[in-house]
N, C-alpha and C positions, 0 to 999 in steps of 0.2 A: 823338497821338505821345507815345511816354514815353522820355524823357531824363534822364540821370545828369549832372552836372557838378561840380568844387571844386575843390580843392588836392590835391594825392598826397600820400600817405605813402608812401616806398619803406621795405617790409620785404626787406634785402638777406641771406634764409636761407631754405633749407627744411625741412619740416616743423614749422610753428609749429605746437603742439597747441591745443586745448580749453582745457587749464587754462592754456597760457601766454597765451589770448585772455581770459577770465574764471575765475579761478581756485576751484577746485571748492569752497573754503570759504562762497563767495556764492550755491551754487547755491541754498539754502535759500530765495532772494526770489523771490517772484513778480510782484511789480512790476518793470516793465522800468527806470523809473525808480531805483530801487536800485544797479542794475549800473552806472550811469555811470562814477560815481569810480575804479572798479574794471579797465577796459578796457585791457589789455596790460599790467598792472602789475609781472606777476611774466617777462616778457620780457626776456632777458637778449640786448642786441645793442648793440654797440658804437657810441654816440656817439645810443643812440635814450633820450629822455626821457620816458614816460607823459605824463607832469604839464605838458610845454611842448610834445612833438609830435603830440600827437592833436586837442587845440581846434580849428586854424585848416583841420583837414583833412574832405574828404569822402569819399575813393579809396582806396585801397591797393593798391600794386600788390607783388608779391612773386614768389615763386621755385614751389619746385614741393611739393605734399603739404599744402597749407594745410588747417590745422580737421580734421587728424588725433588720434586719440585717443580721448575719450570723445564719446557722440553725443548732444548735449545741444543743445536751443535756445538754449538760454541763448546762446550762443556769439554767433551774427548779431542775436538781441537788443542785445546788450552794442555792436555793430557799431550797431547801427540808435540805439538812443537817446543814443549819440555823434556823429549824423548822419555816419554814414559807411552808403555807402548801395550802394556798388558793390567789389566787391575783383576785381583781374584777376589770374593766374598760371595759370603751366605748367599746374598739378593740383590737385587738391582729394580732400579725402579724402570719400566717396560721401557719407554724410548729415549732413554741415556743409554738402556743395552745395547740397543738393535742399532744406536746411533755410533755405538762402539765397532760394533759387526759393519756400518757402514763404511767407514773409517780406517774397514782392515786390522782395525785389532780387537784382541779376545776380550771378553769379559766373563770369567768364568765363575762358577757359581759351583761350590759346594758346599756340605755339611754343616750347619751350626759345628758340632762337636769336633768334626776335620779342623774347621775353620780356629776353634778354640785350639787343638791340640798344637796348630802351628804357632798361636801367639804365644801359648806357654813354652813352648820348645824354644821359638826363634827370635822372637819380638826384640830379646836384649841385649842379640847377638848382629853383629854386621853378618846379612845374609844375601846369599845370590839364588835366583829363581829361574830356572829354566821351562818353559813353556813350549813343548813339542806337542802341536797342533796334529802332525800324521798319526803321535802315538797315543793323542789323546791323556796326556802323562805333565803332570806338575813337579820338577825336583827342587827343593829345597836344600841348599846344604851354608851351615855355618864351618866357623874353625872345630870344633867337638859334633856336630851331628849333619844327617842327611835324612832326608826322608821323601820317597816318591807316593802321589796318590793320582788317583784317575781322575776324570774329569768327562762329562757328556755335551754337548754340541750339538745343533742339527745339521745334516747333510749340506743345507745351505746356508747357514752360519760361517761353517767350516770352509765351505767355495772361498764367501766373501772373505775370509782372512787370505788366504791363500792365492787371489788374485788381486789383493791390495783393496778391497773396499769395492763398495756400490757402483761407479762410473767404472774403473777397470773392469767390474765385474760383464757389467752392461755392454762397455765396448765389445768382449770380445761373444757376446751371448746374445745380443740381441744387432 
């Protein structure tokens, strides 16, 4: 069984780009380790802090168009070696998704109205997010609420999480 859990981060906008996830000055490293420092630095949203609200987090949940822009890895690297390890929202821009799924972690995608009903429920609450990949299932639970929704995948989406990303996937498949 492979399972996602931590603290959220609500990014409450759409269309965060590429460069507003790791900004295209850094793209030059090719250590994942590099990028840490760098994760959401140049994001401009009200009352959000790089430097104080990314450490304690593992999740992101956000609005619709995420990892739009340029299509670089770098992006869910910069995600990944700030253990942030799952983002859910409305949409995704097509290969920051599948760069996600390469990387072995989910990027799930539902509802506008899901999507809403979580910010209004959780957004103001410190919340933990569990993401079970076998049961296809999202929980959310704060100090006052919990809430489970489904979530859809493809058969090889779901591979790729589950044997840690594209090169595991390949080693043991091809």
């Amino acid at each position: 069984m492979r399972e996602f859990k931590g603290n959220v981060l609500f990014l409450d906008r759409s269309d965060i780009n590429t460069d507003e996830i790791i900004p295209a000055r850094y793209l030059t490293e090719i250590e994942k380790a590099a990028l840490k420092p760098h994760l959401l630095e140049d994001l401009k949203l009200d009352g959000f802090d790089p430097k104080k609200d990314i450490e304690p987090v593992s999740m992101i949940v956000t609005r619709a168009n995420f990892g739009c822009g340029s299509s670089r890895e770098h992006a869910p690297w910069a995600l990944e070696i700030n253990g942030i390890h799952a983002v859910v929202a409305v949409s995704f821009a097509r290969i920051f998704r599948q760069n996600m799924f390469n990387c072995g972690m989910p990027a799930i995608e539902l509802p506008e109205d899901e999507i809403n009903a979580i910010f209004d429920t959780f957004s103001k609450d410190q919340t933990r997010m569990t993401v079970d990949i076998e049961k296809y299932e999202i929980m959310l639970q704060s100090q006052h609420q919990t809430r489970t929704t489904h979530f859809r995948i493809s058969d090889f989406d779901r591979a790729l999480i589950q044997t840690g990303g594209w090169v595991e996937y390949a080693d043991r498949h091809y």
